[in-house]
ZASERO-608640 format. One line per field, with one value per residue (C-alpha): residue in three letters; x, y, z. Coordinates in steps of 0.25 Angstrom, whole numbers, plus 2048, in hexadecimal, padded with zeros to 3 digits. Layout:
N
code	c(ala; ...)
xx	c(X; ...)
yy	c(Y; ...)
zz	c(Z; ...)
! end
This chain:
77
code	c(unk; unk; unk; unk; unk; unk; unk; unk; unk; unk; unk; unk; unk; unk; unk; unk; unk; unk; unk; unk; unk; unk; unk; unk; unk; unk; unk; unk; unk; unk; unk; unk; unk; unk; unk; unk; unk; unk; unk; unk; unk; unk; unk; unk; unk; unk; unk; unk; unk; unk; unk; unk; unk; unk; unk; unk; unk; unk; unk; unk; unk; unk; unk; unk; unk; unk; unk; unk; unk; unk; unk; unk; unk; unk; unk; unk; unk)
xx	c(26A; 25D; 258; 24C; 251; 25B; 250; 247; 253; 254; 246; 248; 254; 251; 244; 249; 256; 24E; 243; 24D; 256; 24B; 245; 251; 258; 24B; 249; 255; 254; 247; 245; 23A; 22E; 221; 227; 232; 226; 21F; 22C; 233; 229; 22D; 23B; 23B; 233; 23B; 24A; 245; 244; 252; 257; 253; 25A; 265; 267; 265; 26F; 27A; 277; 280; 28C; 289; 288; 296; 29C; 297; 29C; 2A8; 2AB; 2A8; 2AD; 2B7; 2C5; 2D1; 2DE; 2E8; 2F5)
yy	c(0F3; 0EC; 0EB; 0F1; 0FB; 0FE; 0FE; 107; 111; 111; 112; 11F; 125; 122; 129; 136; 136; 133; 13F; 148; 147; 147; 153; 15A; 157; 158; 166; 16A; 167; 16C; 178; 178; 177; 16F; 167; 164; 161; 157; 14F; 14E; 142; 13C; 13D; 138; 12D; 128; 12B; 123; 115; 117; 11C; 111; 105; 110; 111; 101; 101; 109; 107; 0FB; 104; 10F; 108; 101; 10C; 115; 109; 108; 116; 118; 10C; 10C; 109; 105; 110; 10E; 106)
zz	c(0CB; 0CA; 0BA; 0BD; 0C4; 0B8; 0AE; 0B6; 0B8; 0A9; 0A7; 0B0; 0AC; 09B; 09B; 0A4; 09A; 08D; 093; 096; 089; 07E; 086; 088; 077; 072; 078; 075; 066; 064; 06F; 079; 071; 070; 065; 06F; 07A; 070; 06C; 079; 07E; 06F; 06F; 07F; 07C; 071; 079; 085; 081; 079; 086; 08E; 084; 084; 091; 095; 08B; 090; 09F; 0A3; 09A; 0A3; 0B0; 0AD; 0A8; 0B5; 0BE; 0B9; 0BA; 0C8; 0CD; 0D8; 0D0; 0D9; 0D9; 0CF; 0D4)
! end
């Protein structure tokens, strides 16, 4: 996969997850409310960068670790 292609993805993918996680904790430990509403954008902003290194991070681990899984093995003898 092309690097830029691969950053942009992560890009992508760790805003949505960062978006959806602090929205979905936040709202869970402190109840739908305009408190909640006004911190959400806060607690997103901060998750998404830590996300992103996270994520760069642990991404060649996960590939490997997916290849490696679901690669074709050769029966037993």
């Amino acid at each position: 996969m092309p690097k830029k292609t691969l950053i942009t993805a992560q890009i992508i993918i760790t805003f949505l997850m960062a978006t959806l996680m602090s929205g979905t904790m936040s709202l869970i430990h402190m109840g739908f409310s305009m408190a909640w509403l006004a911190a959400w954008p806060l607690q997103m902003l901060t998750a998404w960068p830590i996300a992103f290194v996270f994520g760069m991070g642990v991404t060649p681990f996960a590939f490997a670790m997916a290849t490696r899984l679901t690669q074709n093995r050769q029966p037993a003898l």
